[in-house]
C-alpha positions, 0 to 999 in steps of 0.5 A, spaced: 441 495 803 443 500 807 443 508 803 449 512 803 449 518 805 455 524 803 458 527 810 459 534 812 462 537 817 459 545 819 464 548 822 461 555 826 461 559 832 455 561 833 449 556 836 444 558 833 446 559 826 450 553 826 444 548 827 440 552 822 445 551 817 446 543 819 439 542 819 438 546 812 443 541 809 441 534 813 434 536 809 438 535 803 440 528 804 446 529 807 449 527 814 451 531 817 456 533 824 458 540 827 463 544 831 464 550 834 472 552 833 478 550 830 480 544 835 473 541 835 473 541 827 480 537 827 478 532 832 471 531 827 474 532 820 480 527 822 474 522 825 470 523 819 474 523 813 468 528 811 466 528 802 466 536 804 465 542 809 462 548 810 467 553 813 466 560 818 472 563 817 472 567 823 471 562 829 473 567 834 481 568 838 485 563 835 484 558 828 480 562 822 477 557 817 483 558 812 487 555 817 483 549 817 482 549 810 490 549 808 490 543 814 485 539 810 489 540 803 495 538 807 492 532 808 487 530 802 485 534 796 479 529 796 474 534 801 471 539 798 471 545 801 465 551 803 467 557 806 461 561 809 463 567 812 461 574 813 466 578 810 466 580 802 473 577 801 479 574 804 483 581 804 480 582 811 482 576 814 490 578 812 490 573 806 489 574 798 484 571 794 488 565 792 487 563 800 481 560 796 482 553 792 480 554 785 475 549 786 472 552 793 466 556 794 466 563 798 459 564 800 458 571 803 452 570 808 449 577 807 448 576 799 443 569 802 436 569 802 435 562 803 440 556 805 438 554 797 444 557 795 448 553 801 446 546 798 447 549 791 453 551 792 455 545 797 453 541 790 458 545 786 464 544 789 462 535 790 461 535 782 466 540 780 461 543 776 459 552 776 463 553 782 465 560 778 457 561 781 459 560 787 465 565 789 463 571 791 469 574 794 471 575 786 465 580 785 468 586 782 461 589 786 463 586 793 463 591 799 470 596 799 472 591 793 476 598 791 481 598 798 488 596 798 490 591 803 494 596 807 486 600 806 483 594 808 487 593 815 487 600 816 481 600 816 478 595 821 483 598 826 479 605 825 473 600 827 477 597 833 477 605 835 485 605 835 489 611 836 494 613 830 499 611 834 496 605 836 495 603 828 503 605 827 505 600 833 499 595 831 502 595 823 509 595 826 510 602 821 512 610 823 507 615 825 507 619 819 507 613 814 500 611 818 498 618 818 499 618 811 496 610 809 490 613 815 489 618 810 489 615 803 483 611 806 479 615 807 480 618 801 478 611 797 472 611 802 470 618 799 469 621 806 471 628 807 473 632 813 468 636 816 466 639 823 459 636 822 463 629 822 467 624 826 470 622 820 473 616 824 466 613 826 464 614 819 469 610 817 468 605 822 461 604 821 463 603 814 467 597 816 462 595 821 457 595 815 461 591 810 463 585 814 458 585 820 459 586 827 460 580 829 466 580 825 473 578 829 479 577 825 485 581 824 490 581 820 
């Protein structure tokens, strides 16, 4: 009798951290195929008809994960739904919170010790039972939680060292209104003006220490 074995689909741009992820969850008794951007998780997911599937969100140019998930859930809500990604929450990559399905997981990648929490969390969203522990993106404690979206994308073009003029055309606003939204940002972060700082580097190592910097979404 030939033994089953649930199917997921690792979907990861980066090499090595998606074969570390696919071996974690094979040595957990399931089988297992990857890919690296959003057309080849297409291509696998509708080869597969996967039980469920672990999501980077941030897959380089193009595609994020959420645009996958919602391409998933168009067609079946039968696959179950991982998201493993570096960023405390869907905010930075322009969705709100309800971009995760309610019986979906959110994994914040710094707040893993181990892939335990992986193969748990892959458990929970199979069965539909704990997933509230899962869900990191709804943790009051999560970096930069207190920022507005507005705040949150200001922010990731301070990061990207863009010019106030530069954010004014990149969020199709005035100047003044961006100088104003630049401001209320840096006094949600708590970073005053002084001549002993830059506070723009400041706040772009903020971002930079919250998200990572392999981080590339935008909003």
């Amino acid at each position: 009798m030939v033994e089953y074995k649930r199917s997921v689909v690792v979907v990861e741009d980066d090499s090595f951290l998606r074969s570390l992820i696919a071996d974690a969850i094979e040595a957990a008794g399931f089988s297992v195929s990857t890919a690296p951007n959003a057309a080849d998780a297409r291509r696998v997911i509708n080869a597969i008809d996967p039980d469920a599937v672990v999501l980077d969100i941030d897959l380089g140019n193009g595609l994020t994960g959420f645009d996958i998930a919602d391409s998933i859930r168009s067609q079946s809500e039968d696959t179950s739904i991982v998201f493993l990604t570096a960023l405390p929450d869907p905010r930075f990559a322009g969705r709100e919170n309800n971009a995760v399905y309610k019986n979906a997981a959110y994994l914040n990648k710094h707040l893993l010790e181990d892939t335990d929490t992986l193969i748990a969390a892959l458990e929970a969203v199979l069965t539909e039972r704990s997933i509230s522990a899962f869900r990191h993106h709804e943790d009051e404690n999560r970096p930069l939680a207190h920022l507005s979206r507005t705040q949150i994308q200001v922010l990731q073009l301070l990061a990207e060292g863009k010019t106030n003029q530069q954010i004014a055309d990149a969020r199709k606003r005035s100047l003044a209104a961006t100088e104003s939204a630049i401001t209320r940002t840096l006094e949600a972060l708590q970073i005053e003006s002084s001549a002993d700082i830059n506070v723009r580097v400041v706040a772009a190592r903020e971002y930079m220490t919250s998200v990572g910097t392999h981080s590339r979404e935008r909003t």
